[in-house]
Residue, then its C-alpha position, 0 to 999 in steps of 0.5 A: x804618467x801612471x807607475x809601472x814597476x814600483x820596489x818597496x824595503x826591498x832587501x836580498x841577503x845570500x848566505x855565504x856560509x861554510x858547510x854545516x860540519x866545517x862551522x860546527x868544527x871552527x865554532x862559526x856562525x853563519x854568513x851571509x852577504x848583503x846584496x841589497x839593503x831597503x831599496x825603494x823605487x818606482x818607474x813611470x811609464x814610458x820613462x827610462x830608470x837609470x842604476x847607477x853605482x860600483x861594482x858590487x853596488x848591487x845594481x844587478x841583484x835588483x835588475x835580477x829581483x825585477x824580472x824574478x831571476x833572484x828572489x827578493x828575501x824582504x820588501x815587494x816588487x810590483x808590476x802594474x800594481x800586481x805584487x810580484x814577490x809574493x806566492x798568492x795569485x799565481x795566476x795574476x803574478x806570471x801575467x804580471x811577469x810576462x810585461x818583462x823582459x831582460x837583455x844581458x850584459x854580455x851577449x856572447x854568452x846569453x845566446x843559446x850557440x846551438x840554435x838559430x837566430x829564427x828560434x831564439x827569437x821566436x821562443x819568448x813569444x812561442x811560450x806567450x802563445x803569440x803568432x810567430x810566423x814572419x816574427x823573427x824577420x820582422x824584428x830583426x829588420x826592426x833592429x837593423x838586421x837583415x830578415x835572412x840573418x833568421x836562419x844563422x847562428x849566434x857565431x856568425x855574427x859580432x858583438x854589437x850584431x848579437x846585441x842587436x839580437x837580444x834585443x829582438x828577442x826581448x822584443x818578441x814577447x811584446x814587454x812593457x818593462x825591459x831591465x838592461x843590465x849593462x847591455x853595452x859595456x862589452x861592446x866597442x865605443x863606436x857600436x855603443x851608440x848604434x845600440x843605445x840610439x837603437x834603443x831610444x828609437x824602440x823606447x819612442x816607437x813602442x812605448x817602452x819603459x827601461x831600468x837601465x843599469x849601468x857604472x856608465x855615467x856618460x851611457x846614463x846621461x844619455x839615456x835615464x829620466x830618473x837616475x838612482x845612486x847605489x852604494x853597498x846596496x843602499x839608494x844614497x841618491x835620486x833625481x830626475x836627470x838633470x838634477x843630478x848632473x847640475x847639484x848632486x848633493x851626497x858625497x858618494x855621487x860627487x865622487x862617480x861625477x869628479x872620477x869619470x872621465x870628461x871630454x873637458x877635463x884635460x889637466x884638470x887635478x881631481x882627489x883620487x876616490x879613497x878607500x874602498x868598497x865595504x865588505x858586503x859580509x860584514x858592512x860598517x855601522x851606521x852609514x855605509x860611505x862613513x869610510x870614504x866620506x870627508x864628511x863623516x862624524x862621530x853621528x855617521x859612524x853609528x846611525x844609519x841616514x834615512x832617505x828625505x826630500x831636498x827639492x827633487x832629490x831623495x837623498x840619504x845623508x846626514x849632512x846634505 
């Protein structure tokens, strides 16, 4: 299969610090976070990308870099083989950009409340020049709705029937690529799997390529090929699916894999996680889990491991 979204040292820093007047009085310098650190990636067509991590991870940030809701401050996002972060070929760049589309971690709150479900589907494929006539009722009976639900309003309709929604929408403009940042995470277990098989049915139908994020291992399982592990904006791991679940190789995964929850593991005795997250403003040297690692040595704590290829899996440790 051909590559469809490819991310190369793809870096994002904000800056975070005080206003101008408050540092020159205190004598600081600036701030600035780091969100994202060398992040490299490629998605087959038709396959299913799977970001994985804690919150903070940056998992996020990336999904909002692919779809050119954040702007990335280094490294290249290409669509297509057309190099999206970038300010020539402005032209061939909104082509490029018009194969995505995003569906939002809470649907509440990513649905205009004052318009109809007629309209905010209609609008990404009204801004494409697309036909929209029948449009909306079409979709929305693609994704389990009724075709008179077009002329409601947000409101009237709960969690999952809203997420069902944003997808028809996301659907209107005819993507090729649709980042879902957490799309069920704020839904009810049972209503999860209704809108994750409706998922894997569009992806099948359609041809569809996701970069699903989530901090869901079970949601993952399910739905990626490819599965890549952030920490503190860093990939520590990739492998195809399978892979991962059977040998993941570096400290961090084995420690998301022995954390959640199992169906299985009733009685089981796991070490609790230790320590925490990293402050993204001032991150440790060296490896970034050095921290939390009961691998850790003097080399970790002073230089950075670089991705390297054991059997299938892109893995950044200096100890795998």
């Amino acid at each position: 299969m051909s590559v469809i979204v490819r991310a190369k040292a793809l870096r994002r820093l904000f800056d975070v610090s005080k206003p101008w007047l408050n540092r020159v009085v205190e004598r600081e310098p600036k701030a600035f976070l780091t969100a994202v650190v060398d992040v490299d990636f490629e998605i087959e067509e038709g396959s299913v990308y799977a970001l994985v991590g804690e919150s903070g991870s940056g998992k996020s940030t990336i999904g909002k870099m692919v779809v050119g809701l954040t702007s990335a401050t280094d490294g290249t996002i290409e669509i297509d083989g057309i190099a999206i972060t970038g300010n020539d070929q402005k032209a061939k760049i909104s082509e490029a950009r018009q194969k995505l589309q995003m569906i939002f971690q809470d649907p509440y709150a990513s649905l205009n409340p004052r318009w109809k479900v007629r309209d905010i589907i209609a609008e990404p494929a009204k801004l494409r020049g697309l036909e929209i006539k029948g449009l909306p009722e079409r979709l929305l009976q693609q994704v389990g709705l009724s075709p008179e639900d077009a002329d409601k309003y947000p409101h009237e309709f709960s969690g999952g029937q809203r997420q069902r929604i944003c997808i028809a929408r996301a659907l209107s403009s005819e993507p090729k690529v649709i980042v879902c940042d957490e799309p069920t995470s704020a839904l009810d277990v049972s209503v999860q799997s209704q809108v994750l098989n409706l998922m894997s049915d569009l992806q099948e139908q359609l041809g569809l390529t996701y970069l699903f994020i989530s901090h869901d291992l079970t949601v993952v399982e399910h739905m990626a090929d490819k599965i890549g592990v952030l920490y503190l904006g860093a990939l520590v791991e990739e492998a195809p699916k399978k892979t991962l679940f059977a040998s993941p190789l570096h400290p961090y995964t084995r420690m998301l894999f022995d954390a959640a929850p199992r169906l299985d593991g009733f009685g089981r005795e796991i070490d609790v996680p230790k320590g925490e997250i990293p402050d993204p403003i001032n991150p440790p040297p060296g490896c970034a889990f050095h921290p939390r690692c009961p691998l850790a040595t003097s080399l970790c704590k002073t230089v950075r491991p670089q991705m390297r290829l054991i059997g299938d899996t892109r893995v950044s440790c200096h100890h795998v």
